[in-house]
C-alpha positions, 0 to 999 in steps of 0.5 A: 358372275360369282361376285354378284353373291359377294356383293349383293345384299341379303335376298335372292340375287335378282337375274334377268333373261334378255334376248330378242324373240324366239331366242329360246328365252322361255325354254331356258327359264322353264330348265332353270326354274322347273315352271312351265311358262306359256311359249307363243308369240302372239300380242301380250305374252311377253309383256306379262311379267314372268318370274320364277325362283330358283336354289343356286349353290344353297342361294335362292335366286329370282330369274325374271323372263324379259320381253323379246329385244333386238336392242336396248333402244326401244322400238316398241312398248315390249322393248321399253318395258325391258329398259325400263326394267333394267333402269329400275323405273317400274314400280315395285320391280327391282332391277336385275343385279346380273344378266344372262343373254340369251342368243339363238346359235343359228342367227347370232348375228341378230344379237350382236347389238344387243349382247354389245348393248347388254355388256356395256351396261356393266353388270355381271353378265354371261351368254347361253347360246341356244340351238347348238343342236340345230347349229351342229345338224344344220353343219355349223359351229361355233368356237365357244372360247374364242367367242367368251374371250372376244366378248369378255364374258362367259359363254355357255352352250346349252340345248334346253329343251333336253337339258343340256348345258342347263347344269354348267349354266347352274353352277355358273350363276 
């Protein structure tokens, strides 16, 4: 993800979160920005736009919390706002230069379409598997490596509400 600072233009580097709901999304976004926005999974909330700065390595970045998506092929008006998004076609919101998608360790297999979605899209991207902490307690676990050389991509492991990982993702961005 480090050519995304080489190669963009002068300005915060624009970074998206993408995951599908209750993925720990907004968690992460609270760790990296230091704000603390609402978590909840009624009607709405995740169709506000959330956005929030942050310093990486002496470059101000802007992280932009997109709402929950199983897919990249909308099924739902909170779905196309993310499409719409990364395709550049909301007015006065510049798309994301790199993504970070975020998967619940627990259930990964429910963002295997979508991280392959994500991938396809050729931009500078990296995984944060959240929960690592319920996956260990629940007995599971995961070949962190394994997974970054299958997908071709970064994969960093982080537990957010406790701030770990949340360093190496840092320096990653």
């Amino acid at each position: 993800m480090s050519a995304v600072s080489a190669a963009s233009p002068p300005g915060p580097v624009r970074l998206g979160l993408i995951g599908s709901p209750n993925s720990g999304k907004t968690t992460l976004f609270n760790a990296l920005t230091g704000l603390r926005a609402k978590v909840g999974n009624y009607p709405g909330v995740t169709v506000e736009r959330r956005e929030g700065s942050l310093v990486l390595e002496g470059r101000d970045a802007r992280l932009i919390d997109l709402p929950g998506t199983y897919s990249l092929d909308p099924i739902s008006p909170d779905e196309a706002v993310v499409s719409q998004v990364l395709a550049g076609e909301v007015e006065g919101v510049a798309p994301p230069e790199a993504l970070v998608i975020v998967a619940d360790a627990c259930s990964l297999e429910r963002s295997l379409l979508l991280i392959a979605q994500v991938v396809a899209e050729d931009r500078p991207t990296c995984l944060v598997l959240t929960m690592m902490d319920e996956l260990a307690v629940r007995g599971g676990s995961l070949d962190t490596s394994r997974l970054q050389d299958a997908l071709g991509i970064p994969v960093v492991p982080v537990v957010g509400h406790k701030g770990l990982g949340i360093r190496q993702l840092r320096v990653l961005l």
